[in-house]
BAFI-3210 file (N, C-alpha, C; in Angstrom, 3 decimals, decimal comma, padded with zeros to 6 digits):
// residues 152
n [1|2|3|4|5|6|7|8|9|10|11|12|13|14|15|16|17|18|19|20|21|22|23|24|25|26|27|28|29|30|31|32|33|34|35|36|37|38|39|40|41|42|43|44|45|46|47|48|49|50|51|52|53|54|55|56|57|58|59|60|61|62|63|64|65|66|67|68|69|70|71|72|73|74|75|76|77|78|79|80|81|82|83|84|85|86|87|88|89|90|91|92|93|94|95|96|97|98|99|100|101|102|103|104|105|106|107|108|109|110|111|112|113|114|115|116|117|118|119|120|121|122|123|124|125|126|127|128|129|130|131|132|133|134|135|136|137|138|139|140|141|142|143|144|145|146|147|148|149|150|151|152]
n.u [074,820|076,720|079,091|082,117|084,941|087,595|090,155|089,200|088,740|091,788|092,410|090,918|092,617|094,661|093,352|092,937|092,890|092,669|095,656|096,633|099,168|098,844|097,329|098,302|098,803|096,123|095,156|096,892|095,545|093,186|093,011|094,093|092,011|089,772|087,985|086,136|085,286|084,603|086,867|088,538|089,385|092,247|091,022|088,916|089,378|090,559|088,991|087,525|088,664|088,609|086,952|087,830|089,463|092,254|093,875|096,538|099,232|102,674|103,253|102,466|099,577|097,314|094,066|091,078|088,693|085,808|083,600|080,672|079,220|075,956|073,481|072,052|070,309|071,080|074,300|076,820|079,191|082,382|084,456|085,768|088,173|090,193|093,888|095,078|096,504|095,834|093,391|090,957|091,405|090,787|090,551|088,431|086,193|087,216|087,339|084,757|083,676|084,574|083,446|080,783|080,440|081,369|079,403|077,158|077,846|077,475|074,993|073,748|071,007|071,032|073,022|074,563|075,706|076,676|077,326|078,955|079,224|076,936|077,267|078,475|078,434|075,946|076,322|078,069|075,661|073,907|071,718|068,483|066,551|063,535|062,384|063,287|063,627|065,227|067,791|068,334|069,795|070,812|072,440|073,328|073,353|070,444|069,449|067,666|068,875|067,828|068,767|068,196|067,575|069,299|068,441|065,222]
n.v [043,981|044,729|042,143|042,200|043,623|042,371|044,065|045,143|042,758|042,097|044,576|044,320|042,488|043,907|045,595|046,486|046,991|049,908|051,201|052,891|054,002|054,533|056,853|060,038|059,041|059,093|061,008|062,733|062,280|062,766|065,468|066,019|066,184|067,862|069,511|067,345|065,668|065,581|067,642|065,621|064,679|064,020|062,253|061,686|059,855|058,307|057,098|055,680|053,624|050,803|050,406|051,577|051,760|051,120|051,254|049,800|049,936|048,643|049,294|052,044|053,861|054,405|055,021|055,231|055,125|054,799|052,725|054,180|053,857|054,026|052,563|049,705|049,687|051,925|052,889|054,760|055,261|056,809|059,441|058,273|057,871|058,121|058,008|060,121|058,972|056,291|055,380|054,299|052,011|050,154|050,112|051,828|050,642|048,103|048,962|050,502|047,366|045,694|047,669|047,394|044,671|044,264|045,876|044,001|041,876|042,771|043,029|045,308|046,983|049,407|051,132|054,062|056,617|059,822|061,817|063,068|062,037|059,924|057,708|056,332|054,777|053,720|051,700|050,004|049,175|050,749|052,737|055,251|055,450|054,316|055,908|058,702|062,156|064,377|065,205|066,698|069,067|070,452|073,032|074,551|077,275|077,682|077,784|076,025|073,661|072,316|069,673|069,014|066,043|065,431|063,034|063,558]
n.w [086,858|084,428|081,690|082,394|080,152|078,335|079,350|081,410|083,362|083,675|084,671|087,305|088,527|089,494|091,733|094,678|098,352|099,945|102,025|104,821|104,210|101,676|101,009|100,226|097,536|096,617|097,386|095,294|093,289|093,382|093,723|091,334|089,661|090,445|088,771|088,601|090,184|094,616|097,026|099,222|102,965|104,069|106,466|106,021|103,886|105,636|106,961|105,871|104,927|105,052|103,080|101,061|097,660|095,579|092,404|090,672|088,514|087,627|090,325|090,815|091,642|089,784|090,003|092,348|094,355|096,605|099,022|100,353|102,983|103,653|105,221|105,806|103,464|101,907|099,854|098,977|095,878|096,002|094,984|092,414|090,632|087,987|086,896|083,465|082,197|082,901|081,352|079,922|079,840|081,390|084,357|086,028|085,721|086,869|089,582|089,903|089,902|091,767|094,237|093,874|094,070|096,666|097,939|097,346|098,851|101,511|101,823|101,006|099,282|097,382|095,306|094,590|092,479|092,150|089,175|086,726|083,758|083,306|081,251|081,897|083,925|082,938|081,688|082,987|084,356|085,960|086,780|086,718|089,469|089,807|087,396|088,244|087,606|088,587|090,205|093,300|095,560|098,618|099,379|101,830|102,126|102,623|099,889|097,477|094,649|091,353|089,750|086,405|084,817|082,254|079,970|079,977]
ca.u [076,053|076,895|079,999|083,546|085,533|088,987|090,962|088,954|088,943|093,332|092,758|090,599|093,657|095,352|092,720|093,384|092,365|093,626|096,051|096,789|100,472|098,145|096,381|099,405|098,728|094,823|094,976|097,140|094,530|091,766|093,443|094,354|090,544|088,691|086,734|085,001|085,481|085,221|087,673|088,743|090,462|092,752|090,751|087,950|089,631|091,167|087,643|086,716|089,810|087,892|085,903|088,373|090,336|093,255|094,365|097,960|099,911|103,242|103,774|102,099|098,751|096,615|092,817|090,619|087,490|085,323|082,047|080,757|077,937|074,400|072,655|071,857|069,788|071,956|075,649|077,326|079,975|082,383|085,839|086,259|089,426|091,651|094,471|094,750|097,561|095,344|092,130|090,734|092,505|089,259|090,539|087,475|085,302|087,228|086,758|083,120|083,019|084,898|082,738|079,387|080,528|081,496|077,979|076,359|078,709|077,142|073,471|073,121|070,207|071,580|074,288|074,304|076,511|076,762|078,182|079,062|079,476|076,248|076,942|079,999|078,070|074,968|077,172|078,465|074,285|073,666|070,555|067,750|065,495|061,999|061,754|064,017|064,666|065,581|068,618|067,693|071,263|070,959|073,872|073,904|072,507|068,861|068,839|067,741|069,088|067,419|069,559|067,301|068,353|069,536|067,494|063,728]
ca.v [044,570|043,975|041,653|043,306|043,435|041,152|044,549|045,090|041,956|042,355|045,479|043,588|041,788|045,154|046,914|046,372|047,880|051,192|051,434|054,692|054,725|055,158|057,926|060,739|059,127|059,029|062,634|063,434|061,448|063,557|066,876|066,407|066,084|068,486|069,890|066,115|064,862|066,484|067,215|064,795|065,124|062,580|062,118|061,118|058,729|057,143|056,635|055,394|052,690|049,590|050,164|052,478|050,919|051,903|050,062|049,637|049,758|049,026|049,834|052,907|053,641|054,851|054,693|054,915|055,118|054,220|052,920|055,458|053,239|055,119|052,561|048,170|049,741|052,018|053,237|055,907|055,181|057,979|059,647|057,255|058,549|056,983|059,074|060,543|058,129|054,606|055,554|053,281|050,001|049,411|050,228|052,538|049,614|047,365|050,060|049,723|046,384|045,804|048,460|046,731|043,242|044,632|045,938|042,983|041,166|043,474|042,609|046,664|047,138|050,270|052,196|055,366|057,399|061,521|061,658|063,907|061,103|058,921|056,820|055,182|053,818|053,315|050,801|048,975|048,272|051,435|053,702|055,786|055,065|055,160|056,929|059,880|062,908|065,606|065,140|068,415|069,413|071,533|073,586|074,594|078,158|077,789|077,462|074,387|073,635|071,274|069,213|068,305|064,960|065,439|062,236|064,377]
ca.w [086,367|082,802|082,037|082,047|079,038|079,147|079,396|082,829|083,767|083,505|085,525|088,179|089,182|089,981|092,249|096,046|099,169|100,074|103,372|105,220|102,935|100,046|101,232|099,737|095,993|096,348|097,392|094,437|092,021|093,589|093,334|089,916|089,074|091,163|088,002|088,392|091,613|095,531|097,496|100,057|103,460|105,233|107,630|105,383|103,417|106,668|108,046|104,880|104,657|104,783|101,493|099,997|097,008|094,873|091,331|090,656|087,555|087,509|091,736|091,177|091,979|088,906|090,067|093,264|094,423|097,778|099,032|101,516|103,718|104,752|106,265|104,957|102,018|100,401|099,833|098,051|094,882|095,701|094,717|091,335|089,925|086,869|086,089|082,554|081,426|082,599|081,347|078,754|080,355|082,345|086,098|086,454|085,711|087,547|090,907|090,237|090,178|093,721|095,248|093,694|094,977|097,800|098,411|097,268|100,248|102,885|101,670|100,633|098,297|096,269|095,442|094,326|092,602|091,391|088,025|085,042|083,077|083,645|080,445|082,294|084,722|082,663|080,698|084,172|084,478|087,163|086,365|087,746|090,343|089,551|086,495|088,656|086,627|089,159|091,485|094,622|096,349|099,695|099,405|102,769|101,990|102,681|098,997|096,784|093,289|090,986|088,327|085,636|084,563|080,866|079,320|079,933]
c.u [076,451|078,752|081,150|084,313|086,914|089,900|090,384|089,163|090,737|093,003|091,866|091,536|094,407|094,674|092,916|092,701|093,183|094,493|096,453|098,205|100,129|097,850|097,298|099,027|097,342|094,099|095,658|096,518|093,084|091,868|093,588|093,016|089,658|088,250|085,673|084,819|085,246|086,464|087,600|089,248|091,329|092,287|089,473|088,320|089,869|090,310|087,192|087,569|089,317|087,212|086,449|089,374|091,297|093,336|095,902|098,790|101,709|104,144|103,199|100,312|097,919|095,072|092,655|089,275|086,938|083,787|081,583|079,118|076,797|074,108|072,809|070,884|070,515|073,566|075,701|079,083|080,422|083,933|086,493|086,912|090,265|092,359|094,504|095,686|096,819|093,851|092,540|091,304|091,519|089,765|089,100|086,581|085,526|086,953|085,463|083,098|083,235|084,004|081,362|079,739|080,521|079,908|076,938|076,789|077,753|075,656|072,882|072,582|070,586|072,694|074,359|075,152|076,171|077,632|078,005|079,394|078,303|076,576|077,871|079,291|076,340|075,652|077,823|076,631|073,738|072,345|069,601|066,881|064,281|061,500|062,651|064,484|065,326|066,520|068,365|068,946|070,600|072,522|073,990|073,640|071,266|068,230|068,802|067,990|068,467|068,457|068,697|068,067|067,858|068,304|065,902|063,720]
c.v [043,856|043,183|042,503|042,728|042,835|042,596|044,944|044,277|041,576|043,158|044,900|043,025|043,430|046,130|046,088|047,264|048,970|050,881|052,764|055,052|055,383|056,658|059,382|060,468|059,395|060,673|063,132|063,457|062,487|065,107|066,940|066,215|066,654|069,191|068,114|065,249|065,867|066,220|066,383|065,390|063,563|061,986|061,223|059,925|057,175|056,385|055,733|053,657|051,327|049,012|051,386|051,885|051,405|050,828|050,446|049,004|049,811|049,653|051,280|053,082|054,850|054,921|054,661|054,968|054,721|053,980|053,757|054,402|053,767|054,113|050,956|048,634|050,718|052,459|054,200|055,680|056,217|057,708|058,818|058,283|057,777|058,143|058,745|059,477|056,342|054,719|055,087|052,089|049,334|049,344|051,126|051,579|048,323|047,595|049,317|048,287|045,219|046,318|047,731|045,229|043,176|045,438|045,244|041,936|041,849|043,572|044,082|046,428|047,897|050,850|053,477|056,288|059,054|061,211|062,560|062,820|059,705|057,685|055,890|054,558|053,032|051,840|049,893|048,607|049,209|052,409|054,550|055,304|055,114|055,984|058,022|060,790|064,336|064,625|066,405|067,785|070,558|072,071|074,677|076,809|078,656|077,155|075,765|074,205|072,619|071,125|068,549|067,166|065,219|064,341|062,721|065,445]
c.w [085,089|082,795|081,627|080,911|079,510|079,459|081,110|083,797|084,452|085,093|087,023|089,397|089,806|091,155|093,659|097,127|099,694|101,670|103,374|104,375|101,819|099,913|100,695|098,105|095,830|096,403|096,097|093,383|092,021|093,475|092,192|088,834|089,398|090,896|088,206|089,740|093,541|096,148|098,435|101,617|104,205|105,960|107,532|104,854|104,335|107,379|107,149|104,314|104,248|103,841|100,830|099,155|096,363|093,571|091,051|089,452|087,762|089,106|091,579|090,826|090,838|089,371|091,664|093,209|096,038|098,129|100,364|102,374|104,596|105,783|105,293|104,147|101,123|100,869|098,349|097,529|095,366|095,082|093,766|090,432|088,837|086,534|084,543|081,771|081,664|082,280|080,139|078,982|081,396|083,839|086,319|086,632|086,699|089,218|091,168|090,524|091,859|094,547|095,221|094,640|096,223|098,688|098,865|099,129|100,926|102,805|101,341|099,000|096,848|096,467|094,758|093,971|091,926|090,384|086,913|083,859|083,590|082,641|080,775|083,232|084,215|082,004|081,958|084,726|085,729|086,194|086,841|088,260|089,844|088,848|087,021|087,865|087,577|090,301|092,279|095,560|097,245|099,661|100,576|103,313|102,249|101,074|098,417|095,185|092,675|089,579|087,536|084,747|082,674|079,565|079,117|078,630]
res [x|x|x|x|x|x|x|x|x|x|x|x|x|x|x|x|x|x|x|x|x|x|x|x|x|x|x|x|x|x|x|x|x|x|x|x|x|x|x|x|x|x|x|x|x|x|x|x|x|x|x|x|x|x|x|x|x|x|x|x|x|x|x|x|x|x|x|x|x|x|x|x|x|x|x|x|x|x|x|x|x|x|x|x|x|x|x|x|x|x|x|x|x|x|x|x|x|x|x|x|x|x|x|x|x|x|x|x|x|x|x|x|x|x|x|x|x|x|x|x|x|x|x|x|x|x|x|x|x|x|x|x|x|x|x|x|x|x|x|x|x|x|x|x|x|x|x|x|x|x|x|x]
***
């Protein structure tokens, strides 16, 4: 993981672990993004509490994110949200870098996230597997989509 800039480092101090009170702003963070993000449900997040984080500007809660745990080799980056007013103050980065540590803690190998924006996490030191240029989604259809990874 590459080193965080001092304005992340700031926002570092601000990121916390989510409790079930949260769960009302983290839904409003995720609704107000769901061209880039999925949805959530309560029920998910609440399961998810333990490795779900929030950042906090100010008493109010700008930023989330969570690590979603497969198995002791990998985990899944999800629901990384900054609202539109703390973006660029490095809470997104500081997210990641909770959730990565927080990986590293639990001895998980990889992490893994989906992203329309790979260059934000190429720049926190995340990349593809093995040369990987095709992500393959079952969408639950029978059918299979292939995302041809942009860099090919």
């Amino acid at each position: 993981m590459q080193p965080l800039s001092d304005s992340s480092l700031v926002a570092l101090s601000a990121v916390r672990l989510a409790t079930e009170s949260d769960i009302p702003a983290i839904q409003r963070l995720i609704n107000a993004n769901l061209d880039k993000v999925l949805p959530r449900t309560d029920e998910e997040i609440r399961e998810l509490l333990p490795t779900w984080w929030v950042a906090v500007e100010e008493g109010e809660i700008v930023g989330t994110c969570c690590l979603e745990v497969y198995s002791r080799k990998i985990a899944e980056l999800r629901s990384l949200v900054v609202s539109e007013t703390a973006r660029g103050k490095g809470y997104g980065a500081a997210l990641v870098k909770v959730a990565t540590q927080t990986a590293e803690a639990l001895n998980i190998r990889q992490v893994l996230v989906v992203t329309s924006t790979p260059e934000f996490f190429e720049g926190l030191g995340f990349g593809t597997a093995l040369d990987e240029k095709y992500a393959l989604f079952w969408h639950g259809s029978g059918s299979v989509r292939a995302h041809r990874d942009s860099n090919s």
